[in-house]
N, C-alpha and C positions, 0 to 999 in steps of 0.2 A: 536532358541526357537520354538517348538511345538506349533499349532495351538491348540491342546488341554491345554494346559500351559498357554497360552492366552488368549484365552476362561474362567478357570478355573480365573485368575487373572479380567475379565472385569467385571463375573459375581457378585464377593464381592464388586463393585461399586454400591454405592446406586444412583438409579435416580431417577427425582423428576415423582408423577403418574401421570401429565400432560405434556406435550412440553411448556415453553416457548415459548410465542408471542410478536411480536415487540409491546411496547405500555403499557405490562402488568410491572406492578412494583412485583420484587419479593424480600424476608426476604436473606440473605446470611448466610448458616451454619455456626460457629465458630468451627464445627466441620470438618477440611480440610480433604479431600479425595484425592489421589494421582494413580497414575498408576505404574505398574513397582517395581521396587526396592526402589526407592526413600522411604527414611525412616524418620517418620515427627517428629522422635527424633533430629532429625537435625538441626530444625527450629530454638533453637537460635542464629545459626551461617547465617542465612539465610536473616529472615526477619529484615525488620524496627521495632521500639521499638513500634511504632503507630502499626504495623500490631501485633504484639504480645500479645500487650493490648487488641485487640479485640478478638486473638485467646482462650487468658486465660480469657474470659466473664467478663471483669474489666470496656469495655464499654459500653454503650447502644446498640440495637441493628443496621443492617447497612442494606439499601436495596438500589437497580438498577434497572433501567429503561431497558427493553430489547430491544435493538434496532437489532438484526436480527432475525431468524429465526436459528435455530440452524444446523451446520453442521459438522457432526460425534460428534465429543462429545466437540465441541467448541460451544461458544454465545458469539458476542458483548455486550455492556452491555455501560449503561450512568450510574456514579457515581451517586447516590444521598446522601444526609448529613443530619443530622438533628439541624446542627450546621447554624441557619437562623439567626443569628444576620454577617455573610458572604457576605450577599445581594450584588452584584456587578451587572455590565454590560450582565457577563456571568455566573453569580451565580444565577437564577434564583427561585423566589419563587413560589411553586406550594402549595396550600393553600388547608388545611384537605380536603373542600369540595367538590375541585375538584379530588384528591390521592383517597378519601373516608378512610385516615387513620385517627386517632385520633392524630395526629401532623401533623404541617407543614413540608414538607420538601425543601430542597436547592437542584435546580437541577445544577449541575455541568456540564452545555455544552462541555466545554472543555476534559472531562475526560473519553474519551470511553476506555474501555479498551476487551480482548477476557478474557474468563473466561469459565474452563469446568461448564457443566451443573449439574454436579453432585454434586456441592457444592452450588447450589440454592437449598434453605429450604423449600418455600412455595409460593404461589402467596398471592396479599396481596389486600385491597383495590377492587378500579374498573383502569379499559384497560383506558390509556389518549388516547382525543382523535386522530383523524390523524394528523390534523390540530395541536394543541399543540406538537404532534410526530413531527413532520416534522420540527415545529418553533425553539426547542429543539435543533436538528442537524442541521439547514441552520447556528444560533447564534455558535455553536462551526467548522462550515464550514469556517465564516467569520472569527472568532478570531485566526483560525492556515493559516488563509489566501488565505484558495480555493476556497472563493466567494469573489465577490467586494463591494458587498451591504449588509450591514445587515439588517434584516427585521425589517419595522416600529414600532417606539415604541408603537405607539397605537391598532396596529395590537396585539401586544404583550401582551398589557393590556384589548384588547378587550376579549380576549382568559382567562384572570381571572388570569394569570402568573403576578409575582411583578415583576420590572426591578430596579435593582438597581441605583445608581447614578454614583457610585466609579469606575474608570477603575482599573479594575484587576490588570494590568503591574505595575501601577503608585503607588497604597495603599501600602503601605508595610504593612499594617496587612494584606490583601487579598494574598498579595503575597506569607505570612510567612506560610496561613491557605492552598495556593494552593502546597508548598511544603510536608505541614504536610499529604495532600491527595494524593499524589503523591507518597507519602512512604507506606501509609498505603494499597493503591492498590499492594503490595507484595500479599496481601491475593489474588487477580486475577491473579495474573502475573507467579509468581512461581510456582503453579499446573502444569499450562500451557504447561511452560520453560519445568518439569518433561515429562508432558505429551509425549511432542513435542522427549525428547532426549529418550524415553520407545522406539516409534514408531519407531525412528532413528536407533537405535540399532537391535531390530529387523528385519528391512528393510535391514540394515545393513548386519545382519550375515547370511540373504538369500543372498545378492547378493555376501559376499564370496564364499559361498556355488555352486552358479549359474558361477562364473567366475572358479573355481576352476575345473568342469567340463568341461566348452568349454576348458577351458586350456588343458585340458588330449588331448581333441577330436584332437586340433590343432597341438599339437607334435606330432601326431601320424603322420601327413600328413609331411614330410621333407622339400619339396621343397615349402610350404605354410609358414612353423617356421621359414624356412630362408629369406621368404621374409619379413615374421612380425620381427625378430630380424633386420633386416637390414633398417627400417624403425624405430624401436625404435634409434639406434644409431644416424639415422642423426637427429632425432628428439630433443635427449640427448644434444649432443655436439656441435650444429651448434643453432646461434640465428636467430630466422624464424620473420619474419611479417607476419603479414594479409596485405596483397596488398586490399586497398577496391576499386582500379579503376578495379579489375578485377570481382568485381561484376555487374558492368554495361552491362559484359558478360554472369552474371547466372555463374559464377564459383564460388562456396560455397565450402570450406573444410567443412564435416560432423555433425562438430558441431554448427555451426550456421545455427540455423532453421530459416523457414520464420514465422510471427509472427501470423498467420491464425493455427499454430499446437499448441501453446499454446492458448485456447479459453479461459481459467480461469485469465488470466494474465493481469493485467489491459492497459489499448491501449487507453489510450485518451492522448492529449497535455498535454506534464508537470506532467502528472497521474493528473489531476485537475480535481478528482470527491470527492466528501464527504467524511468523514474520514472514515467513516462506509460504507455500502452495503446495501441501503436500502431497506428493504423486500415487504414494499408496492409498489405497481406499478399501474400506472395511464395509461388509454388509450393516442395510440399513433394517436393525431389528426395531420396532415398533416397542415403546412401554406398551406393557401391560394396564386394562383399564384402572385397575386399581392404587398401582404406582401412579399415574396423571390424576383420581381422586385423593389422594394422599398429596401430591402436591397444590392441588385447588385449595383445600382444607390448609394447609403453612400458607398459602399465600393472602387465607382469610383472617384468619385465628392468630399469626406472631404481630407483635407490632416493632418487632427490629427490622430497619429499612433495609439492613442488608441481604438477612431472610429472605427477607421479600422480594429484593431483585434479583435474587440467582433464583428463588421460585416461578419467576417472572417469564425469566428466560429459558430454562428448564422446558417450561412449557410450549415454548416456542421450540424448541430443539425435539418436543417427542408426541407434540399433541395434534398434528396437523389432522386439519375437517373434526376434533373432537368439539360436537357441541359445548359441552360444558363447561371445555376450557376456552373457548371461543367467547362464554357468555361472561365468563369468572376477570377475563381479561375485558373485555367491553366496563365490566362494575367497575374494576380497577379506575379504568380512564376516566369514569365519571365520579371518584371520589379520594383521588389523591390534588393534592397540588404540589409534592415533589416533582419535581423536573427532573430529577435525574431517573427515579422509579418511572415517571409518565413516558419517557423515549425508550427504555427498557421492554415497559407492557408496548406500545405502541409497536417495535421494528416486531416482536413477538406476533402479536395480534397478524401483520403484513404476512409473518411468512405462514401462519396457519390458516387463515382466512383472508388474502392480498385484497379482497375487492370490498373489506368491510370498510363502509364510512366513519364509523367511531375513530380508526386510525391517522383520521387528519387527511394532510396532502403533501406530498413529498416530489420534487421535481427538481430537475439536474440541468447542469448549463456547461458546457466545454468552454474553456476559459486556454487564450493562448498565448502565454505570455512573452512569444516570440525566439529568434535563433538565440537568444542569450540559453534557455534552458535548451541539455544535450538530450531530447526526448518526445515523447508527444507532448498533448497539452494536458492542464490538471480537470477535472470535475468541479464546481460547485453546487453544492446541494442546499437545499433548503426545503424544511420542511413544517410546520408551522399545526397547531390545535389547540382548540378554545377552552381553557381551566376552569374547573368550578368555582374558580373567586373572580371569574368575570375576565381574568388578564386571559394575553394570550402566550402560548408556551412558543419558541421558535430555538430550531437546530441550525446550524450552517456546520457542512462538513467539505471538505479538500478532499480530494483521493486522486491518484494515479488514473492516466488509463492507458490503451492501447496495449504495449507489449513490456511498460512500466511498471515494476512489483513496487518500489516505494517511491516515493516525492522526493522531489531534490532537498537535499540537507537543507535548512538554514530558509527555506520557503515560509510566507507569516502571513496567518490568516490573522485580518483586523477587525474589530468591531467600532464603529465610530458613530457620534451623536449627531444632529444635523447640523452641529455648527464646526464639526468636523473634529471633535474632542475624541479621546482616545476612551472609548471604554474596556477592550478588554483585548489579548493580542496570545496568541499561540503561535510556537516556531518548530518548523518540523525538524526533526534529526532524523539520524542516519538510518535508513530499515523502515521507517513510518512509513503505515500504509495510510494512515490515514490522522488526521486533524480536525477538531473540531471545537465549537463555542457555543453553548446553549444560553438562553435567557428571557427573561417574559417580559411583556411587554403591553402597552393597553391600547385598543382601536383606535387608529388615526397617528400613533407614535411612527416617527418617521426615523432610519436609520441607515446605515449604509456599509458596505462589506466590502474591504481590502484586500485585496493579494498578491504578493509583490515577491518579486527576489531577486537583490543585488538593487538595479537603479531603474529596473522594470516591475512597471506596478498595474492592476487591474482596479478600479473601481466600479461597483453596480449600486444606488439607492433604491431604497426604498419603502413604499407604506405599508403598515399594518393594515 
């Protein structure tokens, strides 16, 4: 496709005449806008019956909380409802006076979802404030489980926000009302999917385009074609492993990059940061030396593992270039054999000291599992270090990339034995940024890593 043909198609998208800003509440057009081909006569094979009723103006109207800042023609986005008889734990009430609407609405923590911008209507009301922003996401941080603490009730109520009584999980009316929203987000979700499979295709039919030429270049050269077809065949008909003890060498096949080349790619433990991106940003004050010896000292001195690993990580969050925590985290690695504390001190140790070798070896592979997902492609990671009882410790994590905040629902990373037996499976849901499966393992153990979704599946083997 022609960049003028592209151009020609981006221009009939209407945008809204300001940027969304994280904070500001805006109206959602009933009238969907799409990219590409995608044709919105289609829609009733597409959407939920809820998002349909909205589209045909049957309901009232619907608006969202903006929680990022917009990139390319994506915005995260917090569901709001006006459906406040809902009031839950994580349904929260944001009252006319503070929206500045002439209704209350239900802020739906839980319910971030990406949404082009070009199907926001209007900005509405007045910008909530940070502090309500912030209260907003840490409650839906805590309820899909990437915080330990949910924020105080009273904290909550001081802010003029209702809290409701009902836990979400438990109500089954909350629960029925959290499926009904869940459906009716098609109207965010689908654009997207479109958006996302427009891009693809495009990208797509350059890089036919681009292979189809080196291809010419390289037949021409004989003794080059022979060594590329002679490298295809044993590629084809012989089953290879990744040997990972030979990276403690720096031997990399090609395609496993180190994780410093993807800088958009989320890199913290477990991917355990907010379900969103948040746009605001706060000065980075440094602990004081003696808060970071206070916590060297808990992470020496408790023997509760959990202690231990929020000291772990702590550390990594306020100690960067601190010798001591530098060293305190190195003793760690050399005298735990928990696995879950060892990945914890380890992603720690990367971000305060990234070039220390104690921290093992960590390396990413773009994995594409083809037009079936509406998006780029996902990450696999692997990263692997030798235990003091001799085994070896190994991570594999899934993450997003490109302009993807989460993995498509229902994606499963597998773990499998070499006779292809299932040893352990994780499924991503909705908002995940990330998936993972850790396990140890002893030199020469051979295993192999799944990832599939729908009837598209990836496999890579390989040796300890």
């Amino acid at each position: 496709m022609s960049r003028e043909c592209e151009k020609s198609k981006s221009a009939n998208m209407r945008k809204p005449l300001t940027l969304p800003q994280p904070g500001e509440i805006w109206e959602l057009s009933p009238q969907i806008r799409y990219y590409g081909d995608f044709q919105p006569n289609n829609q009733h094979k597409l959407y939920s019956n809820e998002a349909q009723s909205f589209l045909q103006t049957k309901t009232p109207s619907r608006y969202v909380m903006i929680v990022t800042e917009p990139d390319a023609e994506i915005v995260s986005v917090m569901v709001l409802s006006g459906e406040t008889n809902f009031i839950s734990d994580v349904d929260l009430l944001i009252p006319a006076d503070i929206s500045g609407l002439t209704q209350d609405l239900l802020a739906e923590t839980w319910h971030v979802q990406p949404m082009l911008i070009n199907n926001l209507l209007q900005s509405v009301g007045k910008r909530l404030s940070r502090d309500i922003y912030d209260i907003l996401l840490t409650i839906g941080d805590y309820f899909h489980g990437l915080v330990n603490q949910p924020p105080e009730t009273n904290t909550i109520e001081k802010l003029g926000l209702n809290l409701g009584i009902n836990q979400a999980l438990k109500a089954p009316k909350i629960s029925l009302f959290h499926e009904r929203e869940e459906a009716w987000s098609d109207v965010l979700t689908i654009p997207v999917a479109a958006y996302h499979t427009y891009i693809k295709s495009v990208n797509f039919a350059s890089q036919i385009l681009n292979e189809q030429l080196q291809l010419e270049q390289e037949l021409a050269e004989f003794e080059f074609s022979h060594n590329i077809f002679t490298d295809l065949l044993s590629t084809s008909w012989n089953h290879t492993y990744t040997i990972l003890s030979r990276w403690t060498q720096s031997i990399f096949d090609a395609e496993w990059q180190a994780v410093s080349t993807l800088p958009n790619l989320v890199n913290t433990y477990g991917g355990a940061q907010p379900i969103a991106t948040r746009s605001f940003t706060s000065p980075n004050v440094p602990s004081k030396p003696d808060e970071i010896a206070a916590t060297i000292q808990e992470l020496s001195s408790t023997t509760d593992e959990l202690q231990r690993q929020c000291a772990a990580k702590r550390l990594g969050e306020t100690a960067v270039g601190n010798s001591e925590a530098i060293q305190a985290l190195v003793n760690l690695l050399r005298s735990t054999s928990d696995d879950e504390l060892l990945w914890i001190a380890v992603e720690s140790l990367r971000k305060i000291d990234p070039e220390n070798p104690a921290a093992g070896v960590k390396r990413l592979k773009l994995i594409d599992l083809g037009m079936e997902i509406a998006g780029e492609a996902v990450a696999l990671a692997v990263g692997f270090l030798q235990k003091i009882d001799g085994d070896v410790s190994v991570l594999l994590q899934v993450y997003p990339t490109g302009n993807n905040d989460y993995l498509p629902p229902d994606l499963k990373l597998r773990l499998q034995d070499d006779s292809g037996n299932i040893w352990r499976e994780v499924i991503a849901r909705r908002a995940d940024i990330c998936i993972q499966l850790k396990f140890s393992g002893e030199i020469g153990e051979k295993f192999s890593v799944q990832i599939g979704l729908g009837n598209t599946n990836f496999s890579e083997n390989f040796v300890i």
